[in-house]
C-alpha positions, -999 to +999 in steps of 0.1 A: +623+154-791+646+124-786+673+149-768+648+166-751+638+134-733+671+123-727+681+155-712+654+150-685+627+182-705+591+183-689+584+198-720+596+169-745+580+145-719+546+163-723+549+163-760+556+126-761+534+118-742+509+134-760+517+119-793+520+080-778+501+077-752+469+065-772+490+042-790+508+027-764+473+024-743+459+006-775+489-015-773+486-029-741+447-032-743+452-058-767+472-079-740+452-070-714+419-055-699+413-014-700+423-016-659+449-035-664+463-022-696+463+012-681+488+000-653+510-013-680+512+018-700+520+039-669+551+015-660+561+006-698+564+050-699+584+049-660+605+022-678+611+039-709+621+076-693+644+053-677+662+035-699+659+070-726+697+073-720+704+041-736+680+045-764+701+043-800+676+056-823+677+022-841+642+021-847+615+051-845+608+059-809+571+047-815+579+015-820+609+018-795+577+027-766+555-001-782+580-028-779+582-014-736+545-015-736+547-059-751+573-065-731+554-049-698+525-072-709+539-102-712+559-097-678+525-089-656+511-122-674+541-140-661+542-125-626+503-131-623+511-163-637+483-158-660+484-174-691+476-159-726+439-173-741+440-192-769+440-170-799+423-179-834+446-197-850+455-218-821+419-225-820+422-240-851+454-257-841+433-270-811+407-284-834+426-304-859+445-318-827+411-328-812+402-339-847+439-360-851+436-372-818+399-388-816+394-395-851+359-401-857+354-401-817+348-363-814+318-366-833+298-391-808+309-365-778+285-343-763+289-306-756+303-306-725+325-335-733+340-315-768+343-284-739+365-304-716+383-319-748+392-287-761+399-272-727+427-300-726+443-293-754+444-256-752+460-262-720+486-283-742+491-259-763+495-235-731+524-258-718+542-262-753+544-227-756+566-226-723+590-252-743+587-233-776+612-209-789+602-171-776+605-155-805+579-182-820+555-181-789+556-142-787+544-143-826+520-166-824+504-148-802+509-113-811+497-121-844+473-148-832+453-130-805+456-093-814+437-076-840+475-064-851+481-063-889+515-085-905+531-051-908+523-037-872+536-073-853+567-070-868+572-032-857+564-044-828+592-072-827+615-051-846+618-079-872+608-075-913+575-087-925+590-113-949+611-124-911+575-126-895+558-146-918+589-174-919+588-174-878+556-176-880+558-209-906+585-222-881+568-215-850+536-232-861+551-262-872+572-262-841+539-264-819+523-287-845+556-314-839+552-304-801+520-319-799 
């Protein structure tokens, strides 16, 4: 199929197409909404038949698309200026800050006061992300807002699992000593 697509076949498009295209749709819709992660599967496939000519069969072709597909997502977040909502474990970073930060306070606050309080730290964390490492960022959030397995984030950044998890130790304490 690979030398179909790189010699420009209709036919080896079509069948690629087939076989990715719900998995590449599924990749960007944890990113973005169903409108918007449409848009980004349609240019992460205009980009891939693109670049096909430089593709080295380094890693499967699946997870050559799926890495397009992140990297498309994370570019219309940045051009939109958009940034990525605070995923689950963040929110639990965001609450032991508020809980480090205002020891003992946090429990006299009302709701809306804990709201705003945990609005500015999430925003925080938003901006130390911007500082952190992108290779620590882009995990934390792959693996922090997407229902992605260990295994699947690290097809998705081409890395081992065992790599993950240690970026993953690294990047969390590097946001920890960023705030």
């Amino acid at each position: 199929m690979i030398n179909g697509l790189q010699a420009g076949d209709p036919e080896a498009f079509a069948k690629a197409y087939r076989r990715y295209q719900s998995t590449m749709l599924r990749v960007a819709t944890r990113h973005a909404s169903a409108a918007t992660a449409e848009d980004i599967t349609h240019e992460a496939w205009i980009a891939a038949i693109s670049a096909i000519a430089s593709f080295e069969a380094r890693s499967s072709l699946k997870t050559w698309l799926c890495r397009i597909v992140t990297n498309k997502a994370f570019s219309t977040y940045r051009a939109n200026r958009k940034e990525f909502p605070a995923g689950p474990d963040l929110e639990q970073l965001s609450d032991r800050a508020c809980a480090s930060q205002h020891t003992g306070s946090s429990i006299y606050l009302s709701e809306p006061e804990r709201a705003t309080q945990a609005s500015r730290v999430r925003e925080r964390i938003r901006i130390e992300m911007k500082n952190m490492n992108r290779d620590h960022a882009n995990a934390i959030l792959l693996k922090g807002m997407s229902p992605l397995t260990g295994s699947q984030v690290s097809d998705v950044l081409e890395i081992s699992h065992g790599n993950l998890r240690v970026i993953l130790h690294r990047a969390r304490n590097e946001l920890t000593a960023l705030l």
